[in-house]
Legacy VTK file of the C-alpha trace (Angstrom):
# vtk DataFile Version 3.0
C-alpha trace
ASCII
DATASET POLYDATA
POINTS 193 float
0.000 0.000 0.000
1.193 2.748 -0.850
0.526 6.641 -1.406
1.191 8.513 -4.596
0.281 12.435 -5.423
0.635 14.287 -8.310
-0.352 17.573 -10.299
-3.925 16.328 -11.058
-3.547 16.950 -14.771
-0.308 14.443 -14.524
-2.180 11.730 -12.584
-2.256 8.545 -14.626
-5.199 7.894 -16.583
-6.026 4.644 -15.194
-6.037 6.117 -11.285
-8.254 9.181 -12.972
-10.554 6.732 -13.855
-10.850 4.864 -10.446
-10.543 8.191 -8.548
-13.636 9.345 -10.846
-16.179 6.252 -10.585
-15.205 6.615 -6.671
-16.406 10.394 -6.669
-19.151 9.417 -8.984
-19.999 7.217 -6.372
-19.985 9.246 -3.459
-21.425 12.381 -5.501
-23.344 11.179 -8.247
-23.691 13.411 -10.998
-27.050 14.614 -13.046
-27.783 12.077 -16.010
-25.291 13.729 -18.452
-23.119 15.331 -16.760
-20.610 12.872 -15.734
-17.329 14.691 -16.921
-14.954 12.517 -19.479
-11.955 10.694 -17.149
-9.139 12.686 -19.224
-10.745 15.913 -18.046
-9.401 17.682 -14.831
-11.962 17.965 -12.443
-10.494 21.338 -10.440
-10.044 24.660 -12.147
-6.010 24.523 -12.365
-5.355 28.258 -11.272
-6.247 26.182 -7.901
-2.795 24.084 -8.701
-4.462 20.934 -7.720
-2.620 18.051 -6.204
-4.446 14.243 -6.277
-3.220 12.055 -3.609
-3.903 8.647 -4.031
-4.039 5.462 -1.161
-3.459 2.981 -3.493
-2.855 -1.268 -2.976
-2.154 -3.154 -5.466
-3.029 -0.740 -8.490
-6.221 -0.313 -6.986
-7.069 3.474 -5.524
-8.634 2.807 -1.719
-9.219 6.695 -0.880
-8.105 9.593 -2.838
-8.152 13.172 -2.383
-7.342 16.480 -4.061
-5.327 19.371 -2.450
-6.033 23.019 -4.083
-4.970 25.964 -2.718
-3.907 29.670 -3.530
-3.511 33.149 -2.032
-6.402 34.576 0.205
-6.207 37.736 2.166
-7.891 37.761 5.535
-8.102 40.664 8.170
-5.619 42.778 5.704
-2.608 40.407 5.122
-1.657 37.859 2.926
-1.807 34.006 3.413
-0.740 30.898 1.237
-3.852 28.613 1.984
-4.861 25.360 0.807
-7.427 23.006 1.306
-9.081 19.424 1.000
-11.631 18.322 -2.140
-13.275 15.402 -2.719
-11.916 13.050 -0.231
-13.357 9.773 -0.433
-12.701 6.861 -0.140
-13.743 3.129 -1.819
-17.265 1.803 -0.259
-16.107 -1.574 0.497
-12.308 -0.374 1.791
-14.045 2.067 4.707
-14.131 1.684 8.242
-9.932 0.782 8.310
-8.189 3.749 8.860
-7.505 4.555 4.710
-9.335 7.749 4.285
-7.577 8.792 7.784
-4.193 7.905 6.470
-4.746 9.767 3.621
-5.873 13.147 5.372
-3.178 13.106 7.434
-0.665 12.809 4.677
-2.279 15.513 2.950
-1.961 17.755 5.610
1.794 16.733 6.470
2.093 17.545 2.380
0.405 20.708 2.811
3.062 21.453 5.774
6.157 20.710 3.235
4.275 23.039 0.531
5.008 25.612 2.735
1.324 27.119 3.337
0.364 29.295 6.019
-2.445 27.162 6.711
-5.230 24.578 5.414
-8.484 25.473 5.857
-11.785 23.543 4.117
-15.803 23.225 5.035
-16.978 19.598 5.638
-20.281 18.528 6.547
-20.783 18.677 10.698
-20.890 14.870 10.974
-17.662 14.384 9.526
-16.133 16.653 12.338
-14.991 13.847 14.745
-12.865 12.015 11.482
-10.977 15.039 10.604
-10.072 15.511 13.923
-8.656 12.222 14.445
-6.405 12.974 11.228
-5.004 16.446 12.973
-7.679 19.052 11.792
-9.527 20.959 14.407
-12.852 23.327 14.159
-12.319 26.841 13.461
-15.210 28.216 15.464
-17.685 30.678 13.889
-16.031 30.653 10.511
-17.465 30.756 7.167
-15.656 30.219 4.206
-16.811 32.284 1.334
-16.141 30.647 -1.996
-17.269 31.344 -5.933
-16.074 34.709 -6.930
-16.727 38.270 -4.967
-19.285 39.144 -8.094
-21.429 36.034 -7.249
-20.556 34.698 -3.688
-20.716 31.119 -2.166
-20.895 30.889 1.403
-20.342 27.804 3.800
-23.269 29.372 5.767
-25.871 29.413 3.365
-29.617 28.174 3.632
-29.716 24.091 3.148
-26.041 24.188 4.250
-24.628 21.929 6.868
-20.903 23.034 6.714
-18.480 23.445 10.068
-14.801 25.242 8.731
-12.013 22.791 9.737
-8.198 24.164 9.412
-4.780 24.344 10.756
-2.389 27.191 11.124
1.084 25.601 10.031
3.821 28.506 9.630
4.448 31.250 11.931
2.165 34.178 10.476
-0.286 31.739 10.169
-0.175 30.517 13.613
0.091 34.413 14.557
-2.997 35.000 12.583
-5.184 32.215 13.975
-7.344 34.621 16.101
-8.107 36.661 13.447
-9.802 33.616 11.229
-11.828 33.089 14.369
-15.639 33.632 14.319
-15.215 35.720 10.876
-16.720 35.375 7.139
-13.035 34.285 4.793
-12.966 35.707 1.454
-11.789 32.040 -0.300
-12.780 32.835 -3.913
-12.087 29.540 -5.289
-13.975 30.223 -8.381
-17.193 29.050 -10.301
-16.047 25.376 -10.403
-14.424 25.142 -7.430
-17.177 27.203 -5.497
-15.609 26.057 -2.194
-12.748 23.340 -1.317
LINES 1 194
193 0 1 2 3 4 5 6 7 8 9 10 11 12 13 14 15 16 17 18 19 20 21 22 23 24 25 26 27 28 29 30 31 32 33 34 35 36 37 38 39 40 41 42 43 44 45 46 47 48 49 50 51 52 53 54 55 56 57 58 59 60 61 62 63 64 65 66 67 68 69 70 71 72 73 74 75 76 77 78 79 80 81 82 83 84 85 86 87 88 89 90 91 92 93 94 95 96 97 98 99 100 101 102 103 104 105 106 107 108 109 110 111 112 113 114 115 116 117 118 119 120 121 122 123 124 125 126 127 128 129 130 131 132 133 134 135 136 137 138 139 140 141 142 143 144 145 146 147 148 149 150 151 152 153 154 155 156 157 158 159 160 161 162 163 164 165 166 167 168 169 170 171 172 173 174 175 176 177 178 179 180 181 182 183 184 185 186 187 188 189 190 191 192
């Protein structure tokens, strides 16, 4: 078993696929809208990075690492963030999607980010915990553009903001990213991470 990562448009075609019936399993798409395997699924000015768990040639979890430059409360921070974890229905419940979060923060440590920050739903809370990611109370992350906003808060929404502050102005920060509304902007196709 092993873990592999890569710039998602460099990801070999035949873990694409497996990564992409996995999402499409988790996340199934509208009849006709399933996108084609060789297309990337994240808007690359994101600079997405897959991870892979994989055993065997067979992908057990996989996830995808974006992240870019946000400013918060004036100042400028290198943030990234999770997408589309998931991992294979019949592999779950041993410790493979865990794994693979925590190696995707220890990866977002070595990118040299400020800090990782990312919306799950509120029942996933106690799992990203156990992989090193704690609640960051009372914030919203506010993706899509500023022109046509997408917030972690809205209506039908059942979002909590997980992060982690890895580099010193990030960690100096952390009080500021507290209880506040963060201007993500991750685009129209990444509306939030």
């Amino acid at each position: 078993m092993q873990i592999l990562s890569s710039p998602e448009e460099a990801t070999p075609f035949d873990l694409r696929v497996q990564v992409q019936q996995l999402q499409e399993e988790a996340w199934p798409s509208p009849p006709g809208e399933v996108a084609p395997p060789k297309a990337p699924a994240h808007d690359p000015a994101l600079r997405p990075l897959s991870m892979m768990l994989v055993d065997d040639g067979m992908v057990l979890a996989a996830l995808d690492i974006l992240s870019k430059e946000i400013v918060h409360a004036g100042r400028r921070f290198a943030a990234g963030g999770l997408s589309t974890v998931v991992t294979r229905q019949e592999a779950r419940g041993h410790g493979h999607g865990r794994r693979l979060v925590m190696a995707a923060r220890e990866m977002m440590i070595a990118r040299k980010l400020d800090l990782g920050l990312f919306t799950c739903d509120s029942s996933l809370q106690a799992f990203y915990e156990c992989a090193g990611w704690r609640v960051l109370p009372g914030a919203v992350l506010i993706g899509g553009t500023p022109q046509d906003p997408f917030p972690s808060d809205q209506p039908g929404f059942d979002k909590i903001t997980m992060a982690d502050f890895f580099s010193p102005k990030g960690r100096q920060a952390e009080t500021a990213f507290r209880d506040s509304r963060i201007g993500l902007y991750s685009g129209q196709i990444d509306k939030l991470w």
